[in-house]
C-alpha positions in Angstrom: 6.7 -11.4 1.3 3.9 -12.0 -0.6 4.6 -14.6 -4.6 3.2 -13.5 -7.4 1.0 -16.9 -7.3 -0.9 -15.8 -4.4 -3.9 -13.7 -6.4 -4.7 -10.6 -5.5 -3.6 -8.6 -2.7 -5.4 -6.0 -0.5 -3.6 -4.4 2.3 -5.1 -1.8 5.2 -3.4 0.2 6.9 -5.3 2.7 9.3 -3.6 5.8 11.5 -4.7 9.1 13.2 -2.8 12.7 11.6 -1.7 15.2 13.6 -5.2 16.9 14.0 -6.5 13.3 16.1 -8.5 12.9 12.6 -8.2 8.7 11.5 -7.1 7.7 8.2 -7.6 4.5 6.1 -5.0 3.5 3.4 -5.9 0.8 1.4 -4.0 -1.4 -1.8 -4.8 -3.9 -3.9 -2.3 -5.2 -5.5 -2.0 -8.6 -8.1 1.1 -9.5 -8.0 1.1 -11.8 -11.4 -0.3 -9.2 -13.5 0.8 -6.3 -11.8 -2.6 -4.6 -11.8 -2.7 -2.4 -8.7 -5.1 0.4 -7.2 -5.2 2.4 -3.9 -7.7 3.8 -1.9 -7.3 6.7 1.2 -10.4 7.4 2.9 -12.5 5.3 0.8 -11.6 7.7 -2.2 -9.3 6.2 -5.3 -5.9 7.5 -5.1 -5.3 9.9 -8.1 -2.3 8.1 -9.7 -2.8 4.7 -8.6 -3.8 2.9 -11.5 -1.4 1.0 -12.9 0.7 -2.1 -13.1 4.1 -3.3 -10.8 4.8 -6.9 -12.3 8.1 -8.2 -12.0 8.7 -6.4 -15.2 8.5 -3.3 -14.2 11.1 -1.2 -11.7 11.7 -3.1 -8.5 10.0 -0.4 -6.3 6.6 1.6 -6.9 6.0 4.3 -4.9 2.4 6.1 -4.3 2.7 9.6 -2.0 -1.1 10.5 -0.8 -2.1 13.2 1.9 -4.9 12.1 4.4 -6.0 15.2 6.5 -2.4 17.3 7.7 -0.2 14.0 7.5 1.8 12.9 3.7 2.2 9.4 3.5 3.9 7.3 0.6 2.7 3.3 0.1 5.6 1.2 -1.1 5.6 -1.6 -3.2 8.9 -3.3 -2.9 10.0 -6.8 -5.5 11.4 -8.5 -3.4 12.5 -11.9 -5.9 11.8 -12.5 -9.3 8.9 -13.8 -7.6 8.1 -11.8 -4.7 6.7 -8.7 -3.2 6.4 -6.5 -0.2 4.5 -3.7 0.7 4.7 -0.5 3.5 2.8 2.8 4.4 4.7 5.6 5.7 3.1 9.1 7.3 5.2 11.8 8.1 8.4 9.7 7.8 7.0 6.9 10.5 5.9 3.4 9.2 2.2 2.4 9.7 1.4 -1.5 10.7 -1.4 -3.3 8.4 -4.3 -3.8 10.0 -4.0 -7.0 9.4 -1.3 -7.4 11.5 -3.2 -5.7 14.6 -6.4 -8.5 14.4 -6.5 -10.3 17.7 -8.1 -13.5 17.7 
């Protein structure tokens, strides 16, 4: 879970379609004032632009298509304070990269 007094968020996720061709989803997100973007394949999102703030519905959702596979980012409030945020493509979650860096 990430508060809405942690600044801006960007989260990666990277996977390969169907075809063996690698992908690159990427949000940014500001969880105070809701400002949010997305990026696949280094390209903005059409559709992205726009605010989830705890004001607004409690999930966002953001379908893309990267190569043969359709994926959807999620941005889920989790508290009046809180949110989370997932990649699915072709109905399989995707881990952050963030969560794959070994140190």
């Amino acid at each position: 879970m990430v508060s809405i007094f942690s600044g801006e968020v960007n989260r990666t996720w990277r996977f390969t379609d169907g075809a063996g061709a690698g992908h690159e989803v990427v949000l940014y997100h500001h969880p105070l004032t809701g400002a949010r973007a997305a990026m696949v394949d280094h390209a903005e999102l059409d559709q992205s632009l726009g605010t989830s703030s705890v004001f607004h519905a409690a999930t966002t959702t953001m379908p893309f298509r990267a190569g043969t596979a359709r994926g959807t980012i999620t941005i889920q409030r989790t508290s009046l304070v809180g949110f989370a945020y997932t990649c699915e493509v072709d109905g399989r979650p995707v881990d952050e990269a963030t969560a794959l860096v070994k140190r």
